[in-house]
N, C-alpha and C positions, 0 to 999 in steps of 0.2 A: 542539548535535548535530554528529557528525561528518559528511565528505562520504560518509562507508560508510552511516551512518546514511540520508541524504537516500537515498541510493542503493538499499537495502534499500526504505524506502517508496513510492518509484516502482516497484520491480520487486513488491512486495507488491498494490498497489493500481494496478496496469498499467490497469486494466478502468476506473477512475476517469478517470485521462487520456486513456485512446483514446476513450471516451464525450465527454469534454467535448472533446478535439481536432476528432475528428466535427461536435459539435456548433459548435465555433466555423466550421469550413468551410462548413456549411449556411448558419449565419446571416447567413455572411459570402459564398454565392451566393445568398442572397434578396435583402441588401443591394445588391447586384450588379443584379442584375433590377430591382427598384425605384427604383433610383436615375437619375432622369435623362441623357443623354447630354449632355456640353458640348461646347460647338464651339468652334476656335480661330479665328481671324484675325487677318492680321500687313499691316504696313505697315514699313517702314523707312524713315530719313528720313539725310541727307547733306547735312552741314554742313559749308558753305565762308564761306570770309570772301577778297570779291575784293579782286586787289591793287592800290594805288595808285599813284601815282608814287612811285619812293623807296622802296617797301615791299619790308620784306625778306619773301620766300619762307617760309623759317622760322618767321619770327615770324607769321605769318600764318597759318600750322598749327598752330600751338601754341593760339594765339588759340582757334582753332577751337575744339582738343581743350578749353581749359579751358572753353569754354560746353557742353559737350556734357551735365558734371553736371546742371550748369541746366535743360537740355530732360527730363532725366528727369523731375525734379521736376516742369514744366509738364507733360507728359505725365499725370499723375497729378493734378493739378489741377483745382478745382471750377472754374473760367473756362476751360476745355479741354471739360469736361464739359456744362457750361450751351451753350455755344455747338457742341458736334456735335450736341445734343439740339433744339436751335433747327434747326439745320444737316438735321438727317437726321427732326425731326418724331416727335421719339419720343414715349413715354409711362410715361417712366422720371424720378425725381430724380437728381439731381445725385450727390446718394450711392451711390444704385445706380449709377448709370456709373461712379462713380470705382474701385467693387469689382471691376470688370469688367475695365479696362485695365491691363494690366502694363508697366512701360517700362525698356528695359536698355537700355546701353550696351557695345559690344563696346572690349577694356580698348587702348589705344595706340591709336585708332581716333577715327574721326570721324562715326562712324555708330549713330545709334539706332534704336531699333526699337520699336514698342508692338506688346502683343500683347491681342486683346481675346477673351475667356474668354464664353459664353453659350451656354441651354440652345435657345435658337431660333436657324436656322442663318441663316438670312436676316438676324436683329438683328443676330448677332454679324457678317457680312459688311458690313451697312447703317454699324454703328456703326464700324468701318475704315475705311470712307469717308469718314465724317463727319472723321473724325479726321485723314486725309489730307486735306483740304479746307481745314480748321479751323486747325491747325497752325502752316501757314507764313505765315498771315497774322497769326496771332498771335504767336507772333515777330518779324514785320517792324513792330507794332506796338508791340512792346515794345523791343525792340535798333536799330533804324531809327529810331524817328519823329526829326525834327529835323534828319535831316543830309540832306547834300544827296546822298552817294552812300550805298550797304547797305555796312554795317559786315559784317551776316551773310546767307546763304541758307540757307535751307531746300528741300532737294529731294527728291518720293520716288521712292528711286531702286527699291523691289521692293514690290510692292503696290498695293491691297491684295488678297490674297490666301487664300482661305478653305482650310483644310485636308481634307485628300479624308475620312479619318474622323475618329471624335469623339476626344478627347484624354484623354476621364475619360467615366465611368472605369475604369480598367485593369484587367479582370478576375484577371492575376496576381499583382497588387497586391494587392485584394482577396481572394483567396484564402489569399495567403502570409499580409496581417496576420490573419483568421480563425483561420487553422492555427497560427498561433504566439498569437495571443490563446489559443484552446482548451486548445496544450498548457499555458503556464503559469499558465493559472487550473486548468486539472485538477492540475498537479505540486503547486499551494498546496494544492489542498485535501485530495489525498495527504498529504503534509506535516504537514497540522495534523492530520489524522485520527489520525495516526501518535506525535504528541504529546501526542494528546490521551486515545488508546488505554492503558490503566492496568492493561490484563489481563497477563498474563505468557506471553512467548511467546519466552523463550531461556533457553539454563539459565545466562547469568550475572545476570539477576535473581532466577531460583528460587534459586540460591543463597545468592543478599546478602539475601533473605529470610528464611530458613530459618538463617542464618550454617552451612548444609553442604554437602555437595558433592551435583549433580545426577548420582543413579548410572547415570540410562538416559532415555535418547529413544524412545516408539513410535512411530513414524512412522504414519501416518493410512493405514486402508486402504479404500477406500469398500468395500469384498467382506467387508467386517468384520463388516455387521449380518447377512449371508445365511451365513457360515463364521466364526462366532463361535472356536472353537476353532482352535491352530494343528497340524492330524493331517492325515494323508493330503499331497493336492496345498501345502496351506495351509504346509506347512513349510517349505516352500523360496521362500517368501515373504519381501517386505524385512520385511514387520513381526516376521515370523519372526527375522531377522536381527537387530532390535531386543531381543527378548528375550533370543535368544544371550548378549547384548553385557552386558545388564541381568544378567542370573545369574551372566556371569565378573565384575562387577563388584560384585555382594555376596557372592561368593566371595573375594575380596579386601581388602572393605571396611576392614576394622579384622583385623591378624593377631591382637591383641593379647588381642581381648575376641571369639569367637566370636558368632554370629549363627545359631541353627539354629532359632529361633521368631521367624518374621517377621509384625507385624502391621500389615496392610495398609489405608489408611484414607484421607480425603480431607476439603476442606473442608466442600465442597456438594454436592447429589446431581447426578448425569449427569455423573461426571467418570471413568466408564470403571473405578473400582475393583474391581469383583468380577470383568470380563473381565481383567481384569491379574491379580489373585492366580490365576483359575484359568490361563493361559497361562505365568503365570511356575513355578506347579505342574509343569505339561508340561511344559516347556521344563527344570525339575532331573530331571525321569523320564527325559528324553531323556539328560541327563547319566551317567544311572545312579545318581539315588539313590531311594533312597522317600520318598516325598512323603505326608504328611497334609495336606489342606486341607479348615479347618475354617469353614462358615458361621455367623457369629460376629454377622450381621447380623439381628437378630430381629423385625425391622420391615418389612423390605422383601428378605427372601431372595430370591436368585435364581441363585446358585449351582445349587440342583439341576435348573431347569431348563437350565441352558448342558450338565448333564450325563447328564440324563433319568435320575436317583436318584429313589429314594421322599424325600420328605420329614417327611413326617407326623410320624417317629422320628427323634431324633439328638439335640442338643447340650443343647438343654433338659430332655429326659428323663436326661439321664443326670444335668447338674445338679441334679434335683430328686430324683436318688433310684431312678424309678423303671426303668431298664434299666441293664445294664453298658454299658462303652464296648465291648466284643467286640461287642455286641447291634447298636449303634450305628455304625458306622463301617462303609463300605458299598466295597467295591472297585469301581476303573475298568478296566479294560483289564486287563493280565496285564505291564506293564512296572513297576510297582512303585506306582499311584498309588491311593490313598483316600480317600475323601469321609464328610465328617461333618456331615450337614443340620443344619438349624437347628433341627428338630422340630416340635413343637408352638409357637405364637406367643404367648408369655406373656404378663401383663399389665405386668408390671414387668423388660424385658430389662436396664434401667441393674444391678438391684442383683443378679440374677443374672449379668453377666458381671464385677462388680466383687467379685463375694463371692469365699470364699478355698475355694471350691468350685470355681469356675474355676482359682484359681493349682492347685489339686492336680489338677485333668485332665490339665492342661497339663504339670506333673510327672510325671504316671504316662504321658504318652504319649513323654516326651522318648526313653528307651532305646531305643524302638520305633520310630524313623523319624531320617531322618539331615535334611530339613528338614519344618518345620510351619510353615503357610501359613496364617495368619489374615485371612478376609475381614470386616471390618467397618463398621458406620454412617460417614456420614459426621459429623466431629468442630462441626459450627457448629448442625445442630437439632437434635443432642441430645446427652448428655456417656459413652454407651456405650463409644466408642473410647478414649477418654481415660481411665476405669476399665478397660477391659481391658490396657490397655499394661500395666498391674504384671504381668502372667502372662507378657507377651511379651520377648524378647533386645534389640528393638528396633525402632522405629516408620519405616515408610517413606511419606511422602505423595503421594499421587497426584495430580498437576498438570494439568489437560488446558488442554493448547497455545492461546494465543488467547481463551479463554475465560472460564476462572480469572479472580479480581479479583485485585490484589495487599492489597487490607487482608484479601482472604477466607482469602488465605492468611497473611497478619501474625494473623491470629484465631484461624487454628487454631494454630498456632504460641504464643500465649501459652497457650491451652488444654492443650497439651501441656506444657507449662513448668510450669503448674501442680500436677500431679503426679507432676515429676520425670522425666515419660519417657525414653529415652532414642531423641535422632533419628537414623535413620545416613544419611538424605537425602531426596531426593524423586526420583521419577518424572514425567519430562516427556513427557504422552500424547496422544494423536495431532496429532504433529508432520508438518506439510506439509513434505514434501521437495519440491526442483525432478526436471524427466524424470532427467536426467545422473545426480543420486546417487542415483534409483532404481532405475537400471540397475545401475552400481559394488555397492549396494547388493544388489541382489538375483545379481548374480554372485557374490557373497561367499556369501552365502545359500547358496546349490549347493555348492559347495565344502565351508563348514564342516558343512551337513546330513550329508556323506556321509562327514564324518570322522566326527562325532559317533556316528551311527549304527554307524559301524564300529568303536567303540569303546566304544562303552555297555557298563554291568556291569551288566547284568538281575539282580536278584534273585529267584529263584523262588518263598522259600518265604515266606508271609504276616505278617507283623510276629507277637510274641506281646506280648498285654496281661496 
């Protein structure tokens, strides 16, 4: 994965890491509260070595400096430990004191220092003492015994000394490791969601999927389910704007091989298909041309309710004989656009939209309308779309953003293959924009609504069949 990529799944899944950021804060001010306070105590110790006759100065601070390592290590010492514990009456082992004392040395110096760590403020003072007490006789027993004058001294020269507050632990400390524990376990598990996520949600894998070009983006409108249609206010909407885009772009698709029966299809159901054929319908009326859209979907119509037509009469009847398509074919509005229900809901929709009774509707209505908009099943529970592509210019699939699998689309994709369709791309549908390009986006909107409009060729008089 690229750094765009990482980048893209933290701003995708923001909600993920601010939750678990949150949550490492919290657990890291409960930690905070429950955790006992430590107290410091310090003692310093001053090591001299006196001089003799003869004795050089120099050499005699050197001396010094090089035992000073040594007292650390004794500092730290189980025979340090046992005898402050004798010393001061405590009720601690050896080991635990030894956890407790810390012993530095300051660097060119001749001065040590023990620093003793503990949650009782009195122990850890008591135990300073012990230690100042303990020390320098143990030293004069170790570096001393046998001569007749001290090789070394021990003095303490600051201490012992307990600190005004507790030293641990440091609630900004605390918070910080939280806050950054939070964020990058939230960033992982952003990350891996996002690797792990197999649905399609740009158009350069609907592309490498389908090997063709993605011809339009809708952008996600939540006002979608309440104003299904894009008329009236809804026009000058981004989504609005997405369809714009989507129509000048199978207006161009292919110069070579025309496109004026579009059948419109998807893998699996709820991927937004029949609001797309009829939107992209409006949206060539807005253009100025006449639009057919025919509900091709004999299983689950809903075409005529987005447009409050009769349904009862239309595509089946005509298939089977019994109405003309003049009978059947139901006008919208007075800008050029007509609807052609599903009709009656047959028993066998596969072998009526594959019969060669379909490819001649579809013939007889070509002169009569400058595009035909087929809405139909989706192509994975049943094989209706896939038989009707023979009647249609060319099959456009409908992708919804995020959602879609990528084998569901590798599925319908072979489906189609198998009788030859011909694909001119997919539709990638409700696609989340960020605020910024929905603004750019719906300013464009305004603009090109009021060219379009100003420019539409209304046709007046009604198709003839």
């Amino acid at each position: 994965m690229e750094l765009r990529t990482y980048l893209h799944a933290l701003r995708k899944h923001w909600w993920i890491v601010l939750l678990s950021t949150v949550i490492g804060a919290v657990a890291a001010g409960v930690a905070y509260m429950f955790t006992p306070p430590v107290y410091s105590s310090s003692v310093t110790f001053y090591v001299s070595t006196p001089l003799s006759d003869g004795n050089n100065p120099l050499s005699a601070g050197q001396f010094a400096q090089a035992r000073v390592n040594s007292y650390v290590s004794l500092l730290e010492s189980e025979e340090l430990a046992s005898r402050v514990i004798r010393n001061q009456h405590l009720s601690m082992t050896t080991a635990e004191l030894r956890k407790e004392i810390e012993a530095t040395a300051e660097l060119n110096t001749v001065l040590v220092t023990a620093e003793v760590k503990d949650v009782d403020r009195s122990r850890s003072l008591s135990i300073a003492r012990g230690v100042a007490n303990t020390f320098g006789l143990m030293v004069d027993e170790l570096d001393n015994q046998g001569r007749g004058a001290n090789v070394v001294t021990i003095s303490a020269v600051s201490g012992p000394t307990l600190a005004p507050f507790p030293v641990a632990p440091v609630k900004r400390l605390y918070l910080g490791m939280g806050l950054l524990a939070g964020f990058v376990l939230g960033a992982a598990i952003a990350i891996v969601r996002e690797m792990l996520d197999m649905s399609v949600r740009n158009p350069q894998t609907a592309s490498a999927l389908l090997n063709a070009p993605v011809i339009g983006s809708i952008d996600f409108d939540p006002e979608a389910k309440r104003n299904p249609l894009l008329i009236g206010d809804t026009a000058l909407s981004v989504r609005a704007e997405s369809f714009r885009q989507l129509r000048t772009n199978l207006q161009f698709i292919d110069a070579t091989r025309s496109a004026d029966v579009l059948l419109l299809t998807s893998s699996v159901p709820d991927e937004g298909k029949s609001l797309t054929s009829a939107n992209l319908a409006i949206s060539f009326v807005e253009f100025g041309d006449r639009v057919l859209l025919i509900e091709a979907d004999l299983r689950r119509p809903s075409l005529w309710a987005y447009f409050g037509v009769e349904r009862d009469v239309g595509l089946t009847n005509v298939l089977v004989g019994q109405m003309k398509l003049s009978e059947a074919i139901q006008p919208w509005g007075t800008d050029g656009l007509y609807i052609l229900p599903s009709g009656s809901l047959p028993p066998n929709p596969a072998e009526l939209l594959g019969s060669r009774a379909m490819v001649d509707v579809i013939a007889e209505l070509r002169p009569a309308f400058d595009k035909i908009i087929i809405d139909t099943p989706p192509l994975l529970p049943v094989t209706d779309a896939a038989l009707c592509s023979a009647a249609a210019d060319g099959v456009v699939l409908v992708i919804r953003s995020g959602k879609t699998h990528r084998s569901q689309v590798t599925s319908a994709v072979n489906a189609l293959n198998q009788v030859n369709a011909r694909m001119l791309g997919s539709i990638l549908n409700m696609r989340k924009i960020g605020r910024s390009e929905k603004r750019r986006y719906a300013a464009a909107a305004y603009y090109d609504g009021a060219f379009t409009k100003s420019k539409k060729r209304l046709k007046a008089d009604s198709p003839t069949l």
